[in-house]
FIMAR-884971 format. One record per residue (C-alpha): residue number from 0; y, z, x. Coordinates in nm, 2 decimals, padded with zeros to 4 digits. Layout:
BEGIN
    n      c2      c3      c1
  NUM       Y       Z       X
...
This chain:
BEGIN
    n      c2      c3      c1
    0  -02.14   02.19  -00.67
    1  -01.84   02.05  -00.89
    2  -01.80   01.71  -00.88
    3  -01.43   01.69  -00.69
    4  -01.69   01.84  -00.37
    5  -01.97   01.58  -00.41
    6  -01.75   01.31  -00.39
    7  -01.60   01.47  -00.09
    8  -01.93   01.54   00.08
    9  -02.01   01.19   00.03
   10  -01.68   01.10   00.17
   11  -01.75   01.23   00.50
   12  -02.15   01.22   00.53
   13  -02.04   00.82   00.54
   14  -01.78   00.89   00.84
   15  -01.46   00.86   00.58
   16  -01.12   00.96   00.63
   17  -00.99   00.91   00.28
   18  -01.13   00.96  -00.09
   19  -00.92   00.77  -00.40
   20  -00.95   00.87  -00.78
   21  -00.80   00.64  -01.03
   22  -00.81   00.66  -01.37
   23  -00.92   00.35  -01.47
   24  -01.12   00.25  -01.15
   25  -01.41   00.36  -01.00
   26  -01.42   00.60  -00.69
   27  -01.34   00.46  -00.32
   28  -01.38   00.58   00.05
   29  -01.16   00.45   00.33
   30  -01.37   00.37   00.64
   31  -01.29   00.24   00.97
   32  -00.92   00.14   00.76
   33  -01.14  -00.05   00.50
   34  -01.17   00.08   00.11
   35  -01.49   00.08   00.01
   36  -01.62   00.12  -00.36
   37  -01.90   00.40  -00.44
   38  -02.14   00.28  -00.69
   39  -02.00   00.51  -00.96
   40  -01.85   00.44  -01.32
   41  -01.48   00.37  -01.38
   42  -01.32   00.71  -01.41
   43  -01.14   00.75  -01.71
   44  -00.84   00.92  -01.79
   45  -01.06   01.24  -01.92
   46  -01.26   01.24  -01.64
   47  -00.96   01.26  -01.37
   48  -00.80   01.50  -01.55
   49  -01.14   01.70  -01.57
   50  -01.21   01.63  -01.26
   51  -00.85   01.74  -01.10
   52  -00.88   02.14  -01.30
   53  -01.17   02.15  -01.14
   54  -00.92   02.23  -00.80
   55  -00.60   02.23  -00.91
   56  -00.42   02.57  -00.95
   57  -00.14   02.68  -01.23
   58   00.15   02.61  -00.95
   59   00.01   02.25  -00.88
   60  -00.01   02.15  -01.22
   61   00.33   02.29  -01.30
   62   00.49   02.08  -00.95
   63   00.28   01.76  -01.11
   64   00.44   01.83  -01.45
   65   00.76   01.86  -01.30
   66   00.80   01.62  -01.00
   67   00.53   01.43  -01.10
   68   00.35   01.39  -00.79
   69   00.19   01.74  -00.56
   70   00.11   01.78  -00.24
   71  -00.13   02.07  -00.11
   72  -00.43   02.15   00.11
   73  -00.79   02.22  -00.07
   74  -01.06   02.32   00.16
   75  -01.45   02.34   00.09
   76  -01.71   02.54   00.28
   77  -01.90   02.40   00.52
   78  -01.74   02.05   00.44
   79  -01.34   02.09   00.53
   80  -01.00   02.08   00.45
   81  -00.81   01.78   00.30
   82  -00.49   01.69   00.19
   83  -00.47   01.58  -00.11
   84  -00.16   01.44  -00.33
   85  -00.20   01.36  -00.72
   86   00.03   01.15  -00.86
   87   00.11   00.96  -01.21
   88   00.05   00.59  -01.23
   89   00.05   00.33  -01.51
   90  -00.27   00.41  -01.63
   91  -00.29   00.78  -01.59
   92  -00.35   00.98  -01.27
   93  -00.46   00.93  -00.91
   94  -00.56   01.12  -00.64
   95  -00.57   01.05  -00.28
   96  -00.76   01.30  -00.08
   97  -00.78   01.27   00.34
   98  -01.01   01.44   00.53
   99  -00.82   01.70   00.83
  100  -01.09   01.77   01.08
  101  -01.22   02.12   01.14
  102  -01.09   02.11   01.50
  103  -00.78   01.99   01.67
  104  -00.86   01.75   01.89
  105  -00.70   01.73   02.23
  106  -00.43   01.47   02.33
  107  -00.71   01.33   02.58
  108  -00.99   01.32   02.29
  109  -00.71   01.09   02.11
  110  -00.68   00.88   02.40
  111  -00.27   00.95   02.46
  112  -00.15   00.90   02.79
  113  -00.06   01.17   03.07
  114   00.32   01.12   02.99
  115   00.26   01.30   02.63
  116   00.16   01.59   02.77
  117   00.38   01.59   03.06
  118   00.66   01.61   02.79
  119   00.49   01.82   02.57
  120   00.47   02.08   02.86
  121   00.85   02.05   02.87
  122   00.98   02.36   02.66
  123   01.30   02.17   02.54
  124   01.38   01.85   02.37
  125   01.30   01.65   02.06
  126   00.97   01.46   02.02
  127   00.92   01.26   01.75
  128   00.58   01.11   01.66
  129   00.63   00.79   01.39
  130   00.40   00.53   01.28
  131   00.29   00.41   00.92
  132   00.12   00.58   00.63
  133  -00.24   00.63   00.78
  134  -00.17   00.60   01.19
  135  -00.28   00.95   01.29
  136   00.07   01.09   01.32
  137  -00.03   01.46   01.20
  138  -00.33   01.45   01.42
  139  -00.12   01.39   01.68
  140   00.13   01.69   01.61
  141  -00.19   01.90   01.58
  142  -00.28   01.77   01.93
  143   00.08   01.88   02.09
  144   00.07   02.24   01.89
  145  -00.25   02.29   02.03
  146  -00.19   02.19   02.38
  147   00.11   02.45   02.36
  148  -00.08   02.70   02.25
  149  -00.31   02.73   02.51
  150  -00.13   02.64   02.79
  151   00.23   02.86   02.70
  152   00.36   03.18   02.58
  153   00.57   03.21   02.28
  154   00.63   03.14   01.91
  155   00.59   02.86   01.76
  156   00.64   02.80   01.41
  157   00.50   02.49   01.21
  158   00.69   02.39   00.85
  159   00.49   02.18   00.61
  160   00.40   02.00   00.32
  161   00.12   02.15   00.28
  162  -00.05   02.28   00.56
  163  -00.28   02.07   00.72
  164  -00.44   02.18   01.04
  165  -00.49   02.56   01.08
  166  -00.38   02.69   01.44
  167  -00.53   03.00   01.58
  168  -00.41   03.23   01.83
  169  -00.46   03.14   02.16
  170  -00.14   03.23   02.38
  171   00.16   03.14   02.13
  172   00.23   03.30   01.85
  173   00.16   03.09   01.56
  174   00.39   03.10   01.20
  175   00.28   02.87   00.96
  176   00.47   02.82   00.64
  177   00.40   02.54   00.39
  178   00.74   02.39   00.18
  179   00.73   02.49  -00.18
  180   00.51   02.77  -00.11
  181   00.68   03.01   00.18
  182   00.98   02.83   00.16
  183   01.19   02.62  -00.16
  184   01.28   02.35   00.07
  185   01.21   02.22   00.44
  186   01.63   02.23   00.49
  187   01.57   02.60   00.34
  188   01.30   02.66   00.63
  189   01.44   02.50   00.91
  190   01.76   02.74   00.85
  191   01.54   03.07   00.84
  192   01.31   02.94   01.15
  193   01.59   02.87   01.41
  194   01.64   03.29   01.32
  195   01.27   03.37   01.41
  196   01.31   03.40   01.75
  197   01.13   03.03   01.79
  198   01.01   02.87   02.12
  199   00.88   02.55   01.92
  200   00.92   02.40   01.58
  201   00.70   02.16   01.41
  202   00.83   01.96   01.12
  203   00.60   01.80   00.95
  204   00.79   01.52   00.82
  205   01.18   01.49   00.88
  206   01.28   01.30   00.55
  207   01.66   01.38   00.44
  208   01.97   01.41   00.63
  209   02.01   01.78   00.62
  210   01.67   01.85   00.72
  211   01.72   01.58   01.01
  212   02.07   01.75   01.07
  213   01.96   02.07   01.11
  214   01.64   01.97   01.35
  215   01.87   01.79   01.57
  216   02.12   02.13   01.59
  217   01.81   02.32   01.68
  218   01.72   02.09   01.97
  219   02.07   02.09   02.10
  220   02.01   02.47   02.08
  221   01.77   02.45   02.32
  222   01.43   02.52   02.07
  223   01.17   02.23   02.11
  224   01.10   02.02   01.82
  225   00.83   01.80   01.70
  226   00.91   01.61   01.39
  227   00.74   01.28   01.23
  228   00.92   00.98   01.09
  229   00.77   00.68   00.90
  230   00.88   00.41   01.13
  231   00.70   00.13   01.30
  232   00.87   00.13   01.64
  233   01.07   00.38   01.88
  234   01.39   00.18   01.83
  235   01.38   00.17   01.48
  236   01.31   00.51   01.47
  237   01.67   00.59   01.63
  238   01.84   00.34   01.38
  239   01.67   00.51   01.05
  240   01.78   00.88   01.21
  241   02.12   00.77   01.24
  242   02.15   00.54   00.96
  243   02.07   00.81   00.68
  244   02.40   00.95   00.82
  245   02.73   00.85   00.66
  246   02.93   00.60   00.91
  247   03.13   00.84   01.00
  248   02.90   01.05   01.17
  249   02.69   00.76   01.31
  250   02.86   00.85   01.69
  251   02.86   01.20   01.66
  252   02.48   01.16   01.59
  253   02.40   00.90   01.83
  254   02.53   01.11   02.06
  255   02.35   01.42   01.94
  256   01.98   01.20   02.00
  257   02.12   01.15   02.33
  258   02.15   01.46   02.43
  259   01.86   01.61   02.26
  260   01.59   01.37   02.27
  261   01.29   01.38   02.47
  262   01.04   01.14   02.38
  263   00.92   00.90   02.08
  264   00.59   00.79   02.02
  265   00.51   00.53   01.78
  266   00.15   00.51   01.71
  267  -00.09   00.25   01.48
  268  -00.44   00.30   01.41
  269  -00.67   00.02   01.52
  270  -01.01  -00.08   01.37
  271  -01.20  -00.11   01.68
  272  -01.54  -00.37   01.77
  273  -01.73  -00.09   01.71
  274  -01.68  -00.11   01.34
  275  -01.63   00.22   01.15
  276  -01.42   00.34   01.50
  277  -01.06   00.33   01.48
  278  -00.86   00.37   01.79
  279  -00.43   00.46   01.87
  280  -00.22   00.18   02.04
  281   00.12   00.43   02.11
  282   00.41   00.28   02.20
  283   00.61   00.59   02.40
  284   00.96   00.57   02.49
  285   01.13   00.85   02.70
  286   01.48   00.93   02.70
  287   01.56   00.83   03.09
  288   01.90   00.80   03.21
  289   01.93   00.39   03.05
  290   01.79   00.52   02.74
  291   02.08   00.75   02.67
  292   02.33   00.53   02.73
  293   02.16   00.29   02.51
  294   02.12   00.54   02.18
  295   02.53   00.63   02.25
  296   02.61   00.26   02.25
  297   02.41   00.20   01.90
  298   02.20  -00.11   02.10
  299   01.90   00.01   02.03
  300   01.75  -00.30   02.00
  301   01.76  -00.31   02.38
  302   01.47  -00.04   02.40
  303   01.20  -00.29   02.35
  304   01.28  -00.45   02.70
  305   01.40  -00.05   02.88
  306   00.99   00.06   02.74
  307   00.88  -00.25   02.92
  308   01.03  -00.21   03.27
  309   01.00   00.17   03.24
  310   00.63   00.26   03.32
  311   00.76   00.49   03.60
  312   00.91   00.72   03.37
  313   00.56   00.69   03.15
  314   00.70   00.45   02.87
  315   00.50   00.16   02.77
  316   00.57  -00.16   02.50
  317   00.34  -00.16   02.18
  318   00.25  -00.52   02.33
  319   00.10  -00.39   02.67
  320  -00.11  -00.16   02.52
  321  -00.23  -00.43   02.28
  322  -00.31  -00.65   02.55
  323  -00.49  -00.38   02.74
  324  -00.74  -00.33   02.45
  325  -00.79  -00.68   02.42
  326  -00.90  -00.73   02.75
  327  -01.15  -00.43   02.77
  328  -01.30  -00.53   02.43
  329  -01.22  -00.24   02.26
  330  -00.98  -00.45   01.98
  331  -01.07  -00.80   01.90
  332  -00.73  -01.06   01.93
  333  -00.68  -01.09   01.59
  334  -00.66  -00.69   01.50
  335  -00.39  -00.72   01.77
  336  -00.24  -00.97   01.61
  337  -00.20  -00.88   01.30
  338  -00.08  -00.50   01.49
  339   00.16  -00.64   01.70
  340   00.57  -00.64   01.65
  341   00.57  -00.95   01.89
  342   00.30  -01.17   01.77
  343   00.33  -01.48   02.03
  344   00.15  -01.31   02.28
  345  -00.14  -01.29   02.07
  346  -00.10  -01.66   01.91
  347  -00.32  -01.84   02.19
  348  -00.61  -01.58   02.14
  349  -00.63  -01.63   01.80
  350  -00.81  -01.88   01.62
  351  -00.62  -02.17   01.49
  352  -00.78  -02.17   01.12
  353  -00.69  -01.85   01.06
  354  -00.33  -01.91   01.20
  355  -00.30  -02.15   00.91
């Protein structure tokens, strides 16, 4: 076994999500949200870049070369698939390697509530899953595709970077292209997609304006979108879309999110009581009629109170579901605390000392 697959194997016999190679540092899992060292030597420069030919092919090593950082999928046997990105740093070269599990869990093994699926099950709109570095988000994508493709018929068509989960056929038709592989750019493959005769698009991460132009023209067009965005909070996530814009276009974009948007959910991980369990607090805003108005206006900083009076139309306030954890002693005070956007709540619960 080479040494890149023992360290992985390790990683997951002790329930890991994450495995990180330094040069210059010794080896470290993530569990439960915590790094944790293994009781190996310092990896040297030689060793990292031994240990990286071990799995890395002629095209990664010419993207590292080049951009200086790769992203791509390495899968092992009986172990799994990870995601892996390599990257220069001050003292040589790191890796970060996260673990994609071998089966797409449901939306109600990840705990979401009914109105993700209800939305989901809608064939039309953009849905947009954001959160942090770390908070799930793919899973959570993975989750959606999978619920469309055993409960629809049609074709749907996942762009990204690299391939993460791998999606069978169940009752969709299922195209799966990775950027820098089946396609030069994500801007490049959202052009060719909206051409494939698509039902559903999955964009792994919308980053740049063109790519985020084109996804919003799609949705108008009636295909349904699901996109991620690294944003802490559903109204945040509407001023980072429309802000990446030139002022100019903020209205006519605003008023494209109007039109086009179904749902946002923006999602942390949580390290649960338990331990080594980590649990999602989603914060889920849907685009009812007051929401519309309030993306056209560019007051999206009203949201926070619409997602709090809106539980009819199946939105809910990061702070609700914090509470809710709290109180079935599934999250301890201070995990909400330090979680929450709107810490006051949380102030009372918390210990003084470590208020301080």
């Amino acid at each position: 076994m080479s040494r890149i697959d023992s360290f992985l194997e390790l990683a997951v016999k002790q329930g890991g999500s994450d495995l990180h190679l330094v040069s210059g540092q010794a080896p470290r899992i993530r569990i439960g949200g915590v790094l944790h060292r293994v009781r190996f030597r310092d990896l040297s420069v030689e060793d990292l870049e031994s240990i990286l030919d071990e799995f890395m092919d002629d095209i990664h090593r010419d993207r590292l070369k080049q951009d200086l950082h790769v992203d791509f999928a390495y899968s092992v046997a009986d172990l799994g698939r990870f995601r892996v990105n390599v990257y220069h740093h001050q003292a040589g070269l790191g890796a970060a390697l996260r673990l994609i599990p071998q089966t797409t869990p449901t939306l109600e093994e990840l705990g979401m509530p009914p109105a993700i699926k209800l939305h989901v099950s809608h064939p039309k709109g953009l849905i947009l899953v954001t959160g942090p570095t770390g908070s799930g988000k793919s899973t959570t994508l993975a989750a959606m595709v999978d619920h469309i493709n055993s409960t629809r018929q049609g074709h749907v068509i996942t762009l990204e970077d690299p391939i993460e989960f791998l999606h069978g056929y169940k009752k969709c038709v299922m195209t799966q292209r990775e950027i820098h592989v089946h396609a030069a750019s994500l801007a490049d493959a959202l052009r060719d997609a909206v051409r494939e005769d698509p039902d559903v698009i999955l964009v792994g991460e919308m980053r740049d304006p063109e790519a985020i132009s084109l996804a919003l023209s799609a949705a108008e067009t009636g295909i349904q979108i699901l996109g991620s965005l690294h944003t802490s909070s559903a109204s945040r996530t509407i001023d980072r879309i429309v802000n990446v814009f030139p002022a100019r276009r903020h209205e006519q974009v605003r008023g494209m999110l109007a039109d086009s948007l179904s749902m946002i959910v923006s999602q942390r991980l949580l390290r649960t009581n338990e331990g080594a369990k980590r649990v999602a607090a989603a914060e889920i805003l849907v685009n009812a009629h007051a929401v519309k108005s309030i993306i056209r206006s560019g007051n999206s900083h009203k949201l926070e109170s619409v997602m709090q009076a809106g539980s009819r139309f199946g939105m809910q306030g990061l702070g609700s579901v914090l509470r809710d954890l709290v109180s079935k002693g599934i999250v301890s005070a201070e995990e909400a605390y330090e979680n929450a956007a709107d810490k006051n709540p949380f102030e009372n619960l918390v210990p003084r000392l470590e208020m301080a």
